[in-house]
C-alpha positions in Angstrom: 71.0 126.9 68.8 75.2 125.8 68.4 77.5 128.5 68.9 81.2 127.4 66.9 84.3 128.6 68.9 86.8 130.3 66.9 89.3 128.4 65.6 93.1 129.9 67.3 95.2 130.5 64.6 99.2 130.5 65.1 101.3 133.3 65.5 102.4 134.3 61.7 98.7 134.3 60.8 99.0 130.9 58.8 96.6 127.7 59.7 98.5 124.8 59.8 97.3 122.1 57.5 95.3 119.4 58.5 96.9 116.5 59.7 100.1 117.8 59.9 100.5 119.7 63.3 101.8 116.5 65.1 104.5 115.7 62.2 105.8 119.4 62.9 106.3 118.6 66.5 108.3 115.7 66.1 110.4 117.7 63.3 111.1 120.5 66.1 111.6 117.1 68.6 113.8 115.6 66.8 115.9 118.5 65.9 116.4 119.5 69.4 118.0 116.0 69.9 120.3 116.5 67.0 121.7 120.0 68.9 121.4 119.0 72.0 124.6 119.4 74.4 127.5 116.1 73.8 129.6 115.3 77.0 133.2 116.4 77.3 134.1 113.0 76.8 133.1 113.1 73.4 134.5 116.4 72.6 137.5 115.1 74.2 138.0 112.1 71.9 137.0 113.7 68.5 138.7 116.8 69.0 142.3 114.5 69.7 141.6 112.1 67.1 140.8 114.9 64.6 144.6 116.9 65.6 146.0 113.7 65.4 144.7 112.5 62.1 145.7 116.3 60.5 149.1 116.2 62.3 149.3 112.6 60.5 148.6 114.4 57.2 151.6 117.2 57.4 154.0 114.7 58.8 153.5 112.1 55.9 153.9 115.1 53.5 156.9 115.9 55.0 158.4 112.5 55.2 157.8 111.3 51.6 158.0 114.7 49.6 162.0 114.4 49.6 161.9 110.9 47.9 158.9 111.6 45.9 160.9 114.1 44.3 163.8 112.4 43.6 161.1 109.7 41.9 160.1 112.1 39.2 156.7 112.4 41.6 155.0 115.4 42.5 156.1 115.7 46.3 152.1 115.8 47.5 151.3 112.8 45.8 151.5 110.7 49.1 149.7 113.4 51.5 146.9 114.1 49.2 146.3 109.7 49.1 146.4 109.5 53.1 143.9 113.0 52.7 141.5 111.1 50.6 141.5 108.5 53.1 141.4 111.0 55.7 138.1 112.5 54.0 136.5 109.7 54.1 137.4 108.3 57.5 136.5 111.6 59.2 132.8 111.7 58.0 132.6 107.5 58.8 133.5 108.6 62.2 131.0 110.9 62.9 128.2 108.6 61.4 129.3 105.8 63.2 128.6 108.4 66.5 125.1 108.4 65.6 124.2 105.0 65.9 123.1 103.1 68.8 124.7 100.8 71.0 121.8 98.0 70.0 123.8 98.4 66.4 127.2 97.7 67.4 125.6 94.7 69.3 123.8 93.7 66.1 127.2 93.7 63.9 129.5 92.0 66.6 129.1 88.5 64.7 128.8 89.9 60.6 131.6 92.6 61.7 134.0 89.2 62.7 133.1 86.9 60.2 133.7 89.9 57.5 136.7 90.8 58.8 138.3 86.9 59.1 136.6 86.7 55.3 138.3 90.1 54.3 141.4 89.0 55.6 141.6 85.4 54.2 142.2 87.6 50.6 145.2 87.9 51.4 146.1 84.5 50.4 144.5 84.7 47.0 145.8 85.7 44.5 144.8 89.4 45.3 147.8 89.0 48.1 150.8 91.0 48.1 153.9 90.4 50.3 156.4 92.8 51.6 159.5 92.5 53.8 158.4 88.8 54.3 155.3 89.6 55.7 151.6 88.5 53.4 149.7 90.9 54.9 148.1 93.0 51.7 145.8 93.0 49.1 146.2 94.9 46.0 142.5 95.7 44.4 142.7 98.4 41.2 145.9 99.3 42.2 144.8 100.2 46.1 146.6 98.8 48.6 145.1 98.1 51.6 145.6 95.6 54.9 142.8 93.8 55.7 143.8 93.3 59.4 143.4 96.5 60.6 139.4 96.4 59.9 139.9 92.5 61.6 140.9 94.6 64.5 137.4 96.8 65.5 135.5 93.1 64.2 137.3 91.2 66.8 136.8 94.5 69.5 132.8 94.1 69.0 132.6 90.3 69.2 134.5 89.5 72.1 132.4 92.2 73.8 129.2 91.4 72.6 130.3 87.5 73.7 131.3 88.4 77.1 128.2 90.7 77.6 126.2 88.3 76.9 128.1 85.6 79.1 128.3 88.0 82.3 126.6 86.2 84.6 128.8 83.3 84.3 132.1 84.7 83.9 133.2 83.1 87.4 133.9 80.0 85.7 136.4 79.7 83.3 134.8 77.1 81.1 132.5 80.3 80.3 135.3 82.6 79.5 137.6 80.5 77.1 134.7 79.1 75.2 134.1 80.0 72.8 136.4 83.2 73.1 139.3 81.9 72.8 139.0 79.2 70.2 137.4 81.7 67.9 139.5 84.5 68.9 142.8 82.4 68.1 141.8 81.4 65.2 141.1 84.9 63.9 144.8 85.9 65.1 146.0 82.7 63.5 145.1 84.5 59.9 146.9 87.3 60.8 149.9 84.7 61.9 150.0 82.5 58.5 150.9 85.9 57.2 154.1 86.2 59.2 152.5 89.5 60.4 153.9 88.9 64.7 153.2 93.1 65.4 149.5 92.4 64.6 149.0 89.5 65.9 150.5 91.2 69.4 148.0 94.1 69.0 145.2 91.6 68.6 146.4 89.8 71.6 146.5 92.6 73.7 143.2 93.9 72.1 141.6 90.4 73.8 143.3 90.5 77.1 141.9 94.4 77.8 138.3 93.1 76.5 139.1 90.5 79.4 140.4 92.5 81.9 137.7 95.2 81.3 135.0 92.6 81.8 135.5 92.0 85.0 136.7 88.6 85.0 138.7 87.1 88.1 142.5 87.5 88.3 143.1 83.7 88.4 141.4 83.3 84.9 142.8 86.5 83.6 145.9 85.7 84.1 145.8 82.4 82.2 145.0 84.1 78.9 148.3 86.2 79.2 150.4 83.2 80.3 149.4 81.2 76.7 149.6 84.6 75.1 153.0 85.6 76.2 154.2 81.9 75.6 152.8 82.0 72.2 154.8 84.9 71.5 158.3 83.7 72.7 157.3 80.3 70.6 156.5 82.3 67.3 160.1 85.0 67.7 162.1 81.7 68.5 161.2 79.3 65.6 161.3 82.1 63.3 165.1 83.1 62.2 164.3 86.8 60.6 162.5 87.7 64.1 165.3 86.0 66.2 167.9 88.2 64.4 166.1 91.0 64.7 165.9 90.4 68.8 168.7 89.8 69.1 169.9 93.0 67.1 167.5 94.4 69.7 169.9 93.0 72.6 173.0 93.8 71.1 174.5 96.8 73.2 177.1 97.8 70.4 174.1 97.8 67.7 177.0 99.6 65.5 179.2 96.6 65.1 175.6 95.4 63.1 175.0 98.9 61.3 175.0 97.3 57.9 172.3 94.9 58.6 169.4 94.7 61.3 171.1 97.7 63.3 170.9 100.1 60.1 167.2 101.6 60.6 166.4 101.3 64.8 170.3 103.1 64.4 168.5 106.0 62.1 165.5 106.5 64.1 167.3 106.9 67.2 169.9 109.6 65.0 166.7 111.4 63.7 165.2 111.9 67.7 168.6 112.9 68.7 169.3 115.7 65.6 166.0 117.1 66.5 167.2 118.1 70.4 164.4 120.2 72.2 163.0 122.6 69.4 163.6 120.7 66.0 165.4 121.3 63.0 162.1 122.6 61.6 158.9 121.7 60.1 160.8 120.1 56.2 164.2 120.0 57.6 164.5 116.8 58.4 167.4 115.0 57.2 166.8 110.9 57.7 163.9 111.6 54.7 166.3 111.1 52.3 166.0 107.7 51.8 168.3 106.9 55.1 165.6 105.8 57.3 163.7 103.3 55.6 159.6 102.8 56.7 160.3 106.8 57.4 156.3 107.5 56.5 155.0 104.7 58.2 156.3 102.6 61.1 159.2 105.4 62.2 157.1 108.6 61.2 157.8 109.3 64.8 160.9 109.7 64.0 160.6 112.7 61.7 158.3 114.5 64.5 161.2 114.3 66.4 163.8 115.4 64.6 161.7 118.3 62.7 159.7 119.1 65.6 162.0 118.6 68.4 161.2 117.2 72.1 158.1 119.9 71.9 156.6 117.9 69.3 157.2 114.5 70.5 155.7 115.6 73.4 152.5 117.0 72.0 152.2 113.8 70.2 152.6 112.0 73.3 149.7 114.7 75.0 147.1 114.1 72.3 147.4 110.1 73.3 147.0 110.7 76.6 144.0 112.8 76.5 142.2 110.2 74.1 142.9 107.5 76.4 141.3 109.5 79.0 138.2 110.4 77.0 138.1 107.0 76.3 138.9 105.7 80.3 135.9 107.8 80.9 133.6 105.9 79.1 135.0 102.9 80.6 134.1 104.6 84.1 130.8 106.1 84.1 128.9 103.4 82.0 126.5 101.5 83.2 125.9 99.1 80.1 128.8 96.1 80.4 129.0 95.9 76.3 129.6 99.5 76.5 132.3 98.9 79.0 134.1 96.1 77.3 134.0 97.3 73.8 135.4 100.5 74.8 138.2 98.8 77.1 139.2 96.7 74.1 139.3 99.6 71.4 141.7 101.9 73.9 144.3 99.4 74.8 143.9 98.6 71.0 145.2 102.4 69.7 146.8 103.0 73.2 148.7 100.3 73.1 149.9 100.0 69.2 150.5 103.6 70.1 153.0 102.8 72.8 154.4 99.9 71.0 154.8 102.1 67.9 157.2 105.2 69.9 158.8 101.9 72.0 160.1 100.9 68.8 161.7 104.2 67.5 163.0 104.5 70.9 164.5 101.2 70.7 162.4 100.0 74.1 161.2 97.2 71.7 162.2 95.2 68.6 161.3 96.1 65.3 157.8 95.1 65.1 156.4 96.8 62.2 153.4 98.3 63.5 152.0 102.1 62.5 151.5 104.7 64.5 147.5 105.3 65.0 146.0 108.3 63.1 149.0 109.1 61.7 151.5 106.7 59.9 150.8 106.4 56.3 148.1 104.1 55.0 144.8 104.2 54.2 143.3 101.3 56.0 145.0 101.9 59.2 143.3 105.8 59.6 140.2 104.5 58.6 139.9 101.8 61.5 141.3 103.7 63.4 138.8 106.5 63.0 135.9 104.4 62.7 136.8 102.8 65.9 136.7 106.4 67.6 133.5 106.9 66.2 132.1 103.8 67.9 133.5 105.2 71.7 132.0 108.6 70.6 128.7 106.9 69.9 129.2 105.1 73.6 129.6 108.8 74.8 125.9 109.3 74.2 124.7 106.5 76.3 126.7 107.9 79.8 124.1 108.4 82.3 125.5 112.3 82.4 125.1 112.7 78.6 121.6 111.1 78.8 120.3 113.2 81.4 121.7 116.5 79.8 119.9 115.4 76.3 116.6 115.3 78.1 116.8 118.4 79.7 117.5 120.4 76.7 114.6 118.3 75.3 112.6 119.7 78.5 113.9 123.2 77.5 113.2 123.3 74.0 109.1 122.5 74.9 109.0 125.1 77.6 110.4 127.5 75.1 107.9 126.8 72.5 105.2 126.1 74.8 105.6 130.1 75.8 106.3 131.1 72.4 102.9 129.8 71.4 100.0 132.3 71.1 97.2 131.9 73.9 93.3 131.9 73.0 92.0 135.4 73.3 89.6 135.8 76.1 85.8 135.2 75.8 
């Protein structure tokens, strides 16, 4: 004679249906990996790039609502463009968080060749030239500059190229090949364009991809001698840039006011009317239509001057706290890609950063580069948030983040493994 057991039914006094007890488990799994703790380094960078990107977003609607006005615009009509931009970045970056590092190393080639490709259009007929730079493409009456995405392509191929090549990095043949051919060619379609700021930050974007990967000194330091050379090559064979160094040089920049003195002369007056606490958020007085690029390359120069020294410097503190999230990763990372891609994105937005306030505090030439996460235009905040999605995705992979993840995994099924109903006695 057989004797059946009774079957144990779960707490609730439901029977789960057949087949499906397993799926449930890797439901409650998996969910427990989406809420599981994230490492301060990845609160760190989203929370600055997020202040940054709305402090972007109430600067640019202060600096353009003046001259919108005076348009016959509504004065929001230029805010509420950057915030549609702005709402779309912002979600793009926490995506791009989710995905693994095997992705990123997946893309590196497509991500180049699409961005060379993307940025090629601006030689079509789709091109659009400003100031004497060809460095836009007008599609459906958008705007939009196809070397900033170049910039986060070029980030993830030199780092996937260099991960790849680690073990022979000691020799220089190794390094330049085929790194710098392809790399200088990419910069070269930025160059035909006329577009030197860019072309710097792409530069400089290669050489922290270089330095980061560990290479020797000696071959390190070739790079930045045929960089730098480049450079002085380009601003001396080109008149407009020449002028506009030596304007740069000129210690009575007044005598020039007229001419290439006129806007470095207003966004050093704009700083300077703002003293230590601002003439107040609106107040500013170079917004109408004194200081010209006032929205995008000198919107610095509005923080200062409504904000004051305070805000400058709060500006100033949300960089620095990025580029330590970010020199974190850089730090505690055990995968080289990881390493290199993340050294090349920071002294990428870092540095244009840097160059960007240099330039309003005349410490450099007019360069025409914007200020990350904040100058107007679309296609600069959404690299420059999809790039902070990438680091916060390398976030994930830190040995400290990792470990944490599986313990609150190892939590979660201790908690449920008590909360689940044992067999009554026989």
């Amino acid at each position: 004679m057989t004797t059946t057991q009774p079957r144990i039914r779960p707490a609730g006094g439901t029977e789960p249906e057949p087949g499906r007890g397993g799926r449930g488990l890797a439901a409650r799994v998996n969910l427990g990996r989406v809420l599981a703790p994230v490492p301060s380094e990845f609160l760190l960078i989203a929370s600055t790039a997020l202040l940054l990107t709305v402090f972007g977003l109430v600067m640019v609607l202060s600096a353009t609502s003046a001259t919108a006005t005076a348009d016959g615009e509504a004065p929001w009509d230029a805010a509420v463009k950057q915030m549609v931009f702005a709402a779309i970045g912002v979600p793009l970056m926490f995506i791009a968080s989710r995905l693994p590092v095997s992705f990123w190393k997946r893309i590196a080639w497509p991500a180049l060749i699409f961005g060379v490709a993307f940025q090629l259009l601006v030689f079509t007929p789709l091109g659009n030239a400003s100031d004497g730079n060809r460095n836009w493409i007008v599609i459906a009456g958008f705007q939009a500059q196809p070397s900033e995405f170049l910039k986060l392509g070029l980030a993830l191929w030199v780092a996937f190229v260099l991960f790849r090549k680690r073990t022979l990095l000691t020799k220089w043949q190794h390094v330049f090949i085929p790194l710098v051919p392809v790399a200088g060619l990419a910069i070269a379609t930025v160059l035909a364009g006329h577009d030197l700021g860019t072309a710097m930050v792409l530069v400089l974007l290669v050489l922290g991809a270089l330095y980061f990967s560990g290479v020797k000194l000696r071959i390190f330091v070739l790079p930045a001698i045929l960089a730098a050379a480049a450079v002085a090559v380009l601003a001396v064979t080109s008149p407009d840039r020449m002028r506009r160094f030596m304007s740069f040089l000129n210690p009575n920049c007044l005598d020039d006011y007229y001419n290439d003195c006129y806007q470095p002369l207003h966004g050093i007056w704009g700083l300077a009317n703002g003293g230590i606490f601002g003439l107040g958020l609106g107040n500013s007085r170079e917004k109408y239509d004194w200081l010209p690029a006032i929205a995008n390359d000198y919107i610095f120069a509005v923080v200062g001057e409504e904000l004051g020294l305070i805000g400058c410097a709060v500006v100033l503190t949300l960089f620095a706290l990025y580029a330590v999230g970010a020199f974190h990763v850089i730090r505690k990372t055990d995968d080289p890609f990881v390493r290199i891609a993340a050294g090349g994105i920071t002294v990428w937005v870092v540095g244009q950063a840097l160059i960007n306030i240099g330039v309003v505090l005349r410490v450099f030439p007019v360069l025409g580069v914007p200020l990350p996460f904040m100058s107007q235009g679309g296609t600069s905040l959404l690299s420059v948030l999809v790039a902070s999605g990438v680091l916060l995705a390398f976030t994930r992979t830190l040995p400290d983040a990792v470990a944490r993840r599986q313990a609150s995994i190892d939590a979660a099924a201790a908690r449920r493994r008590r909360a689940a109903p044992r067999p009554a006695p026989r």
